[in-house]
C-alpha positions as CSV (number, residue, x, y, z in Angstrom):
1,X,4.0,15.8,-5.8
2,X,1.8,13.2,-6.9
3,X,2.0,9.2,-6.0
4,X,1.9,6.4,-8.4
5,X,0.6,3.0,-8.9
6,X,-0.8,1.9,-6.1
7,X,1.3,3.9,-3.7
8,X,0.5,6.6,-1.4
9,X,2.1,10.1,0.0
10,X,1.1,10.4,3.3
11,X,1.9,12.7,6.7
12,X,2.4,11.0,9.6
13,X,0.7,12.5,12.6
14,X,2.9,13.2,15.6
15,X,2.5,11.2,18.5
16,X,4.2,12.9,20.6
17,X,5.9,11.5,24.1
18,X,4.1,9.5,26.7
19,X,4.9,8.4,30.1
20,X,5.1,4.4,31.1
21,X,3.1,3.3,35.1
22,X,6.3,2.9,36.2
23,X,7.0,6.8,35.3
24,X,9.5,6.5,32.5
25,X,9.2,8.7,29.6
26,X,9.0,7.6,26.1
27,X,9.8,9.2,23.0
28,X,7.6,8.4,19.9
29,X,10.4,6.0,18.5
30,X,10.9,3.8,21.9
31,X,6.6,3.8,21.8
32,X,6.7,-0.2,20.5
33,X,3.3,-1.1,22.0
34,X,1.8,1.3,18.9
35,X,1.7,-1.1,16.1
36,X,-0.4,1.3,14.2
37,X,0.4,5.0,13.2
38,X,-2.3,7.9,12.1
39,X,-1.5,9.7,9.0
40,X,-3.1,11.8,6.4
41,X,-2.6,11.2,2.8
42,X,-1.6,14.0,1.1
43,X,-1.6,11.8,-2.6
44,X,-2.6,8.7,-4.3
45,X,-1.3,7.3,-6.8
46,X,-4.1,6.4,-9.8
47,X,-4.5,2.7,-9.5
48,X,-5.5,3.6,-5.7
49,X,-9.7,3.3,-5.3
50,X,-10.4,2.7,-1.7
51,X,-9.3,6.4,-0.1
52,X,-8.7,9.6,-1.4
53,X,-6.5,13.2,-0.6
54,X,-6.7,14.3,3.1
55,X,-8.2,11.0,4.4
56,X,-7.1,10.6,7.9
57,X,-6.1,6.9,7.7
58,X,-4.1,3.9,10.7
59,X,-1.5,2.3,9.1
60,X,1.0,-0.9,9.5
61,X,4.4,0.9,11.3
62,X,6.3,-1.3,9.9
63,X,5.4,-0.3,5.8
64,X,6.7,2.4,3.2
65,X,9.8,4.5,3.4
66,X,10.1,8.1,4.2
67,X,11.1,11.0,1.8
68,X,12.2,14.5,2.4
69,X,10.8,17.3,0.1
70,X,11.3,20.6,0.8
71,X,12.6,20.1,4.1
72,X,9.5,18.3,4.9
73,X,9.4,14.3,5.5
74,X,6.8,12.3,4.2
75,X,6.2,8.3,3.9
76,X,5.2,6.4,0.5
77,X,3.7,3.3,1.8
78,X,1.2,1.3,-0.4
79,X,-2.5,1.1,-0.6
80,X,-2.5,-2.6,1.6
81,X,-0.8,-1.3,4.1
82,X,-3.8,1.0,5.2
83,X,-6.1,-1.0,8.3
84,X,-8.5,1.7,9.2
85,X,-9.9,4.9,7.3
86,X,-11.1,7.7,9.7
C-alpha cells in the first residue's frame, strides 16, 4: 500500500471513551471538543517532504476519507492537513 502525490495513509490512534463533569459518558464520535486527532502514518505519497513512515502526527478531524484494507480502516488525508508532528 503506498500513497500518492501529496497524500498520506495514516492510522488513527484510538481515543477511546471519556466521561463529561456532569458524569455523562462519551464515545469517541460524540467527543466534539477534540478538533484534532493523533495518527500514525503508515505511507506518504512522493511529493510529501515534511514527515515520513511511522511519524506520530495531530491532524484537522475534519480532512481525508477513510479506507478499509484487509479488514483494517485507514484515512488518506493530505499533507496540509497535518498541524503538529510528534
Amino acid at each position: 500500500m503506498k500513497a500518492i502525490g501529496k497524500n498520506l495513509i495514516i492510522q488513527k490512534e484510538k481515543q477511546g471513551s471519556s466521561k463529561t463533569e456532569g458524569g455523562l459518558i462519551l464515545s469517541e464520535k460524540q467527543r466534539e471538543d477534540l478538533r484534532y486527532n493523533k495518527a500514525q502514518i503508515i505511507s506518504t505519497g512522493n511529493l510529501v517532504e515534511a514527515v515520513k513512515p511511522k511519524d506520530n502526527i495531530y491532524y484537522d478531524g475534519h480532512a481525508g476519507h477513510d479506507i478499509e484494507i484487509n479488514k483494517t480502516i485507514y484515512q488518506v488525508i493530505k499533507e496540509h492537513d497535518i498541524v503538529i508532528v510528534l
